[in-house]
KEKE-3310 file (N, C-alpha, C; in steps of 0.2 Angstrom, whole numbers, plus 5000, padded with zeros to 4 digits):
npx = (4564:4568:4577:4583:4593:4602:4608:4616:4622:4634:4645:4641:4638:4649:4651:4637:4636:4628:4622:4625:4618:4606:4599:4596:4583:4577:4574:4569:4556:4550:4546:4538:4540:4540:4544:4547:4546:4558:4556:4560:4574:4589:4605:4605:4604:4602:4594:4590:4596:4592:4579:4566:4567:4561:4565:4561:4566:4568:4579:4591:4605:4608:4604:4613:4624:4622:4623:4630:4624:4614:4597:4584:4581:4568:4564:4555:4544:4538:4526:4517:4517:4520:4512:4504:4488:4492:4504:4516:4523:4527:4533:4546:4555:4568:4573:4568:4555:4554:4560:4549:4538:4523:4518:4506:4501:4512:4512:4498:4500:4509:4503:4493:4501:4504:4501:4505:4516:4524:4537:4547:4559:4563:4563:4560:4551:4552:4562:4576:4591:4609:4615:4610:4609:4620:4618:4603:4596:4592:4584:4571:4571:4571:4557:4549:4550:4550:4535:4525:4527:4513:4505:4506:4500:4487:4489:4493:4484:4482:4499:4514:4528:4545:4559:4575:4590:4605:4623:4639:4647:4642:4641:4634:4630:4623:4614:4612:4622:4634:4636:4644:4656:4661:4670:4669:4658:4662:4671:4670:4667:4660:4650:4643:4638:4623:4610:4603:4612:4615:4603:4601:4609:4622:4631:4642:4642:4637:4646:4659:4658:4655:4667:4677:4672:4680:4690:4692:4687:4676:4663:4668:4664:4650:4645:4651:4650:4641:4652:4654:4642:4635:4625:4617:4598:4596:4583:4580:4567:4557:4543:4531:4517:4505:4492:4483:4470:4454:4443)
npy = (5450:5467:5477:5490:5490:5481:5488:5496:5489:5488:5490:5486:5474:5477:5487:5489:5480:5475:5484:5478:5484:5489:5479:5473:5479:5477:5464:5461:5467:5459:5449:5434:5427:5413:5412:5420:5434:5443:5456:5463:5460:5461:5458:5450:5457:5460:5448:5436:5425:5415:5412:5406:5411:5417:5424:5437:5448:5457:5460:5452:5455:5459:5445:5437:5441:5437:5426:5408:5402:5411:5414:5406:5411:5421:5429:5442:5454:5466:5470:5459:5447:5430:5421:5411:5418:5424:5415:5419:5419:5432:5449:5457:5473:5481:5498:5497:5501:5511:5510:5502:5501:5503:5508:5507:5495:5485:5486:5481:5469:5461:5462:5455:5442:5439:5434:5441:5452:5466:5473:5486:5495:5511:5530:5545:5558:5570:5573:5582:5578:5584:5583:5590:5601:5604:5596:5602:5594:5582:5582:5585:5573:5561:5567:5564:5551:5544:5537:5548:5546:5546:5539:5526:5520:5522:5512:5498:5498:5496:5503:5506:5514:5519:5526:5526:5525:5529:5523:5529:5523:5516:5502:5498:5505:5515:5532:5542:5537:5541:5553:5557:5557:5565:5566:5555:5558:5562:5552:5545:5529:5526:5533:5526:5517:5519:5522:5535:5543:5537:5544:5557:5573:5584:5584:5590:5604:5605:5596:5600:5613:5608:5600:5611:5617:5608:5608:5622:5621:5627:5618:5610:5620:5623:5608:5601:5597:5583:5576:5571:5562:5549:5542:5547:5554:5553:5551:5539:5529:5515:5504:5495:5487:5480:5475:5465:5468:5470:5459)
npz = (5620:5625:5636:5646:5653:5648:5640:5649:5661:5663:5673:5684:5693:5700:5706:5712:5727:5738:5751:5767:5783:5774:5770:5780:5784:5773:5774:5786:5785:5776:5785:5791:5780:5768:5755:5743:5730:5721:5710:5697:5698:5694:5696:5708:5720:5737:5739:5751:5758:5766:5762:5752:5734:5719:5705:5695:5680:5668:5659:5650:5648:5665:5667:5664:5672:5684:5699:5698:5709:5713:5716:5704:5689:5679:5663:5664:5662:5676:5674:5668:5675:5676:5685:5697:5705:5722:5723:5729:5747:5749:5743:5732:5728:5722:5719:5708:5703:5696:5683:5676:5667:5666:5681:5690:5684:5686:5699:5703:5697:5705:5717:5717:5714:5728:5743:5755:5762:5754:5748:5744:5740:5737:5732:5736:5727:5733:5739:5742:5739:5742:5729:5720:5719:5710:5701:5693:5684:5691:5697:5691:5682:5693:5698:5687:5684:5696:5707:5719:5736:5741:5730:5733:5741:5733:5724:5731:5743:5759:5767:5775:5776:5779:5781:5774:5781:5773:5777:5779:5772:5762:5752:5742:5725:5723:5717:5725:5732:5738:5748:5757:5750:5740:5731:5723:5713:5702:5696:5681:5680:5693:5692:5681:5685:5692:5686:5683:5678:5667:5661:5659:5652:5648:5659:5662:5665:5678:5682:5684:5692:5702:5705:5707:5717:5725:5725:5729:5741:5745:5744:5756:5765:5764:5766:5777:5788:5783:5782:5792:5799:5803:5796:5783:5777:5763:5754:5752:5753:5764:5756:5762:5757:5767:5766:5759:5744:5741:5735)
capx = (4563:4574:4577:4586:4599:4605:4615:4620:4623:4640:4650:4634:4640:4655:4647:4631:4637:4622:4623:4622:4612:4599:4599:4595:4577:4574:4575:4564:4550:4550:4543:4541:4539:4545:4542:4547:4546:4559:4554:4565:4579:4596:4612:4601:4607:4597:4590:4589:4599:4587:4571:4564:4567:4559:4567:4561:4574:4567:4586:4596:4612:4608:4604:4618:4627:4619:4629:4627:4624:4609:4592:4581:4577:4564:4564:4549:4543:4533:4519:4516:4519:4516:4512:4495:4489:4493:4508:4521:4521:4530:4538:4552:4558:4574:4576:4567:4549:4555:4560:4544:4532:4516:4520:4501:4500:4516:4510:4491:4502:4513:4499:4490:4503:4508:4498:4507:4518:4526:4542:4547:4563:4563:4563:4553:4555:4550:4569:4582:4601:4613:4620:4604:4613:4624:4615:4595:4590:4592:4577:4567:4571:4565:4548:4546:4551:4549:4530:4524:4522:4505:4502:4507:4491:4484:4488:4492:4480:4488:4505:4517:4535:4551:4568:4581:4596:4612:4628:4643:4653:4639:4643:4628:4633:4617:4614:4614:4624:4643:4633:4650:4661:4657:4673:4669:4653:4669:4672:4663:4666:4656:4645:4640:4634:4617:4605:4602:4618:4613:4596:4604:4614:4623:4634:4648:4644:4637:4652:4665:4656:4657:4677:4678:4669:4681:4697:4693:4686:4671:4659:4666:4661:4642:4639:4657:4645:4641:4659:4654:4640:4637:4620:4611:4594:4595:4576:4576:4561:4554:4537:4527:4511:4503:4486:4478:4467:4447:4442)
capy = (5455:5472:5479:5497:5488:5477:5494:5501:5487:5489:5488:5483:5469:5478:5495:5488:5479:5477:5486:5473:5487:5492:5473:5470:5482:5474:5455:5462:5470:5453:5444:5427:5424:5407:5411:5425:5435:5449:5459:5468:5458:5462:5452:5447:5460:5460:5443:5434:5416:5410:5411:5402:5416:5417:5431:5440:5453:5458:5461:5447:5458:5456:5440:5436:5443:5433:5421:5404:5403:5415:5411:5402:5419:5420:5434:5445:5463:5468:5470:5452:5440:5422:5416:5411:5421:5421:5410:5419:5425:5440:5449:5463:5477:5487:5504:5496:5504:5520:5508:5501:5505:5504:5507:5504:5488:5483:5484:5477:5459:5459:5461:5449:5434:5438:5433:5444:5461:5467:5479:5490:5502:5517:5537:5551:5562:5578:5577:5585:5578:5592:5582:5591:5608:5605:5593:5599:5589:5576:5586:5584:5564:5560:5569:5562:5544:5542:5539:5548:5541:5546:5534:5517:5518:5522:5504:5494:5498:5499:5503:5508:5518:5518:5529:5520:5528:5528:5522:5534:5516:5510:5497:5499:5513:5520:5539:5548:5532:5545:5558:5561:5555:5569:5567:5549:5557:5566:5546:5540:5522:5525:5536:5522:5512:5522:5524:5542:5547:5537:5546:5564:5577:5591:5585:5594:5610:5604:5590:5606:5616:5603:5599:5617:5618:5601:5612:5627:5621:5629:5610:5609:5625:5622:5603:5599:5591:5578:5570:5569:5560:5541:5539:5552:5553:5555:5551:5533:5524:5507:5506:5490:5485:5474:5472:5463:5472:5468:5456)
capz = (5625:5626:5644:5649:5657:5642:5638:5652:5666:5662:5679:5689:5699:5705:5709:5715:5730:5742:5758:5775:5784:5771:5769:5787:5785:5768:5776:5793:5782:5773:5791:5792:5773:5765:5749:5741:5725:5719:5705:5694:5703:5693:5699:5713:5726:5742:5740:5757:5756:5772:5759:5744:5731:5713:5703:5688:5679:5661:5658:5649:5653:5668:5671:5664:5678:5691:5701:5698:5716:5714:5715:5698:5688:5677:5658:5661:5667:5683:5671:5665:5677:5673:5690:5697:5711:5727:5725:5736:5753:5751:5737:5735:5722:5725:5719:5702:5700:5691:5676:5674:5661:5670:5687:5693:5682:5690:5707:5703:5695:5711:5722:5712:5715:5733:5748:5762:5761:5746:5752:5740:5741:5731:5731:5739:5724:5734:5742:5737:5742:5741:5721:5716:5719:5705:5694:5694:5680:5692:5701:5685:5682:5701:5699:5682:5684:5702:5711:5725:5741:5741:5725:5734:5746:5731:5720:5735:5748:5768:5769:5780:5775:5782:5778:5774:5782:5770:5779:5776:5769:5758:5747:5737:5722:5718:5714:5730:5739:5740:5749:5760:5749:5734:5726:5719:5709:5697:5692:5677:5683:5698:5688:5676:5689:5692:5678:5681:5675:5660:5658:5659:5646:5648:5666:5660:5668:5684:5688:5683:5696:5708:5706:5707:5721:5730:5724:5731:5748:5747:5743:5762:5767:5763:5769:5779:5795:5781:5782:5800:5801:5800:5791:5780:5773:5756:5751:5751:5758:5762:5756:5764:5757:5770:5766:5752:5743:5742:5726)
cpx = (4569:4573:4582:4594:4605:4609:4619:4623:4630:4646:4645:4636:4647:4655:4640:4632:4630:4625:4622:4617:4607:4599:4595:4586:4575:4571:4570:4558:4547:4545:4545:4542:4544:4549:4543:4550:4550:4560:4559:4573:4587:4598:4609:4604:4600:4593:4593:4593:4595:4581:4570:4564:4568:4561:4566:4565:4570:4572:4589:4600:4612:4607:4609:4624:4626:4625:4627:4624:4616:4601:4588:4577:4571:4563:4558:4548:4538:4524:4514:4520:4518:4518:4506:4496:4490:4499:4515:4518:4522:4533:4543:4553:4563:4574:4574:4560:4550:4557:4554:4539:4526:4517:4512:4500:4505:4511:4504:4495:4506:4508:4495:4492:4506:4503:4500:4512:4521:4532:4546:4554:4563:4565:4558:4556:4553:4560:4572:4589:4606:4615:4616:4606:4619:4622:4608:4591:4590:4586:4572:4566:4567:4560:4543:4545:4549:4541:4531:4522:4517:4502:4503:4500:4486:4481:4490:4488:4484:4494:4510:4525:4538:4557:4573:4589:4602:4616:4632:4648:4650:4640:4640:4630:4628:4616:4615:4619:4632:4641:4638:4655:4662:4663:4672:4661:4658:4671:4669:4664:4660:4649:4640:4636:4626:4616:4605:4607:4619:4606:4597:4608:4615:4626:4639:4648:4643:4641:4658:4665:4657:4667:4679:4677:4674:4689:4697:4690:4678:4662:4658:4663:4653:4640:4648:4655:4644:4648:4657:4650:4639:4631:4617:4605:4593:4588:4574:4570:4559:4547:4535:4520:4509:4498:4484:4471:4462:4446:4438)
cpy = (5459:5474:5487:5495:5482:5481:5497:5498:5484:5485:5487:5481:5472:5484:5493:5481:5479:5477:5481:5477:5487:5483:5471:5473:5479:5467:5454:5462:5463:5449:5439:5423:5419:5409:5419:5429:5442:5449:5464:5468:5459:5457:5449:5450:5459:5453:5439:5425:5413:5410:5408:5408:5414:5426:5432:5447:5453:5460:5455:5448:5455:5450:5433:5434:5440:5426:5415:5400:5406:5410:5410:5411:5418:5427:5436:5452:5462:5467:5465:5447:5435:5418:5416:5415:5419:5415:5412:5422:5431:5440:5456:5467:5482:5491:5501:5499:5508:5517:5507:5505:5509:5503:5502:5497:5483:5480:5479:5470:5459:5457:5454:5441:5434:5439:5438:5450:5459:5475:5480:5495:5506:5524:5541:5556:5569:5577:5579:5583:5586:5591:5588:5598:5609:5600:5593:5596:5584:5577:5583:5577:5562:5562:5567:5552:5541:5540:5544:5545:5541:5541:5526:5516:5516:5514:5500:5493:5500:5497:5508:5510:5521:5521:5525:5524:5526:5528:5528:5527:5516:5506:5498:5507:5515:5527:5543:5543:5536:5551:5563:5559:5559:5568:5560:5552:5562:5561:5544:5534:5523:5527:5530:5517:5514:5524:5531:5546:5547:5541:5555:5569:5582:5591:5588:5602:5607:5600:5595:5609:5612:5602:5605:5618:5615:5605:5618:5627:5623:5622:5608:5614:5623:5616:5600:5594:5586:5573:5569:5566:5552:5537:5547:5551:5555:5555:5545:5531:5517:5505:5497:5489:5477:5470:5469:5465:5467:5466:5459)
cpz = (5626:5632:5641:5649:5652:5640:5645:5661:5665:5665:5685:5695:5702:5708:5712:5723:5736:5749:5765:5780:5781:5770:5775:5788:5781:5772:5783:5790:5779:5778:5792:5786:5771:5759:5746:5731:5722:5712:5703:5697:5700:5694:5704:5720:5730:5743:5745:5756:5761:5767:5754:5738:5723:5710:5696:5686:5670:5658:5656:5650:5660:5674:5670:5670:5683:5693:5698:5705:5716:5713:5708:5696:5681:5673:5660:5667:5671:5682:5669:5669:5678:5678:5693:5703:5716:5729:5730:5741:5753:5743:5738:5726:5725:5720:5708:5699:5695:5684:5674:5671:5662:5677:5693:5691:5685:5696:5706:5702:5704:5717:5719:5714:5724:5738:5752:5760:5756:5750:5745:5743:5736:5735:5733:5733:5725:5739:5738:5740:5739:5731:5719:5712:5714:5700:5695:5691:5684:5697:5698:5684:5687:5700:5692:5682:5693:5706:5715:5731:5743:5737:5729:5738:5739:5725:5724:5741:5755:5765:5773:5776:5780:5778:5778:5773:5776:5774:5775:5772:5764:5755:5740:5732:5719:5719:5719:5737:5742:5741:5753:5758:5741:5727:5720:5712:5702:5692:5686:5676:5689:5696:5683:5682:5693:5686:5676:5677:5668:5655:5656:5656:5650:5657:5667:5666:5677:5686:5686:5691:5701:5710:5707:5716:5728:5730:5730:5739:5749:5746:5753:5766:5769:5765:5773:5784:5790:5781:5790:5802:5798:5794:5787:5777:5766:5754:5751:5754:5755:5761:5756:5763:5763:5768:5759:5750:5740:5735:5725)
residu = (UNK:UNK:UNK:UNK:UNK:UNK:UNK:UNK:UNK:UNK:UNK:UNK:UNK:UNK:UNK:UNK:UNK:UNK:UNK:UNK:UNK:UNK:UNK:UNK:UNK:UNK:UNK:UNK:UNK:UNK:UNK:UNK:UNK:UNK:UNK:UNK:UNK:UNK:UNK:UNK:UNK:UNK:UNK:UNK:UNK:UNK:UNK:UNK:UNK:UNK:UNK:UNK:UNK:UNK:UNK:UNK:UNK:UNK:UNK:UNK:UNK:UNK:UNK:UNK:UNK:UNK:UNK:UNK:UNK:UNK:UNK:UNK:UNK:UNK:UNK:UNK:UNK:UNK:UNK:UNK:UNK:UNK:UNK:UNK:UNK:UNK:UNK:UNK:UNK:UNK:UNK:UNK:UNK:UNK:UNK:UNK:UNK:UNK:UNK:UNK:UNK:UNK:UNK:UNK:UNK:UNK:UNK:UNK:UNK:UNK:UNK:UNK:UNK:UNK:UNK:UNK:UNK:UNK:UNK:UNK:UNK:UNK:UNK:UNK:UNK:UNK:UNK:UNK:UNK:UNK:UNK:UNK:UNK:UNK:UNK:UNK:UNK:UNK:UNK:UNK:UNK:UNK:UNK:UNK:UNK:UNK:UNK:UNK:UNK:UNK:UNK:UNK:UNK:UNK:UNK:UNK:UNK:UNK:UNK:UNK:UNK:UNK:UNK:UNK:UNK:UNK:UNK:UNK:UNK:UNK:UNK:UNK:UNK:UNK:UNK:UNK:UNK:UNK:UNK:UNK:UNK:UNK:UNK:UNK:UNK:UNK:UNK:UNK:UNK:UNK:UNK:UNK:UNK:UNK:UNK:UNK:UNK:UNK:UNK:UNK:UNK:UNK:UNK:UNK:UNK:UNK:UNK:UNK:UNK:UNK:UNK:UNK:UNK:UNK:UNK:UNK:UNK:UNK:UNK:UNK:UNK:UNK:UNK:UNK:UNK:UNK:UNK:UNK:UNK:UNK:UNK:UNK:UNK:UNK:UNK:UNK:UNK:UNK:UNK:UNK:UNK:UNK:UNK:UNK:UNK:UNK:UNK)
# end
């Protein structure tokens, strides 16, 4: 099995740092669950040390990378999961759907082997963060790889969505996570550490214009109240399937 992230989970674990807030709604949404199942689980960020956690990762790079401390991970995609139904209470995916091949097929097996919610962080790809305004192909990416949250009702039946504020600190280095700290997206260290960056040609012109922009003052001009504030919503959401859908 070849995964995405066999090339490009380079500096992962040291750029992928999981945030203690966005952690603290992950691990709420979760409930009372024993038992739990994260899908598409990477180094094992966000996974819960209070819960019984079963993790799949179609990534050999990546599971490399896992602590040995981490929870027992298991080679295989969202799509094919080789677990009978109903075996966890709960399961989880961070900021992984948008790789998935078959995002419906995904969701149908997750639902499939999970008695109780299924939390889900991802992307509203109708926002726009300000990066958008100097790279729009990353407009085009989002709307192509990302669902709508209209489609989660649609293969999971009831669910309930939550924004998931971004700190101004965050740990976590994913795509829109240095919304007030603009000059770190200039880095191609920090850079590498989200996918997007890897999915995209031609940044040359948009990260000039930006440096141009952080030189000449004018970057502060247009969003300056971002250095000011503590959280921003960049687009995240926490999508929670409650219900189990009708045999």
């Amino acid at each position: 099995m070849t995964a995405r992230y066999d090339t490009i989970g380079i500096n992962y674990e040291q750029l992928r740092l999981p945030d203690h807030r966005i952690a603290a709604q992950i691990n709420h949404a979760l409930g009372t669950a024993s038992t739990v199942l994260n899908v598409g689980a990477g180094t094992g960020s966000y996974e819960p040390r209070d819960r019984q956690i079963t993790a799949v990762e179609p990534s050999i790079e990546m599971i490399r990378k896992r602590k040995p401390s981490s929870a027992p991970v298991i080679q295989a995609s969202a799509e094919h999961l080789p677990f009978e139904d109903q075996s966890f209470d709960a399961a989880m995916g961070i900021l992984t759907i948008h790789h998935w091949s078959d995002k419906a097929a995904g969701l149908r097996e997750i639902r499939r082997v999970t008695r109780g919610p299924i939390v889900l962080l991802t992307f509203d790809p109708s926002h726009r963060p300000w990066l958008t305004d100097y790279l729009p192909e990353l407009v085009a990416l989002d709307e192509g790889q990302m669902p709508k949250m209209s489609q989660y009702a649609e293969w999971l039946g009831s669910v309930t969505i939550e924004p998931v504020l971004v700190p101004d600190n965050c740990t976590d280095g994913f795509l829109y996570a240095y919304w007030c700290r603009p000059e770190a997206y200039l880095d191609e260290r920090i850079r590498s550490g989200s996918s997007s960056f890897w999915s995209i040609q031609g940044l040359g012109a948009g990260l000039a214009r930006l440096s141009q922009d952080l030189e000449t003052g004018q970057w502060d001009r247009k969003y300056r109240h971002l250095r000011d504030q503590l959280e921003y919503d960049a687009g995240y959401r926490l999508v929670i399937g409650t219900q189990l859908q009708d045999s």
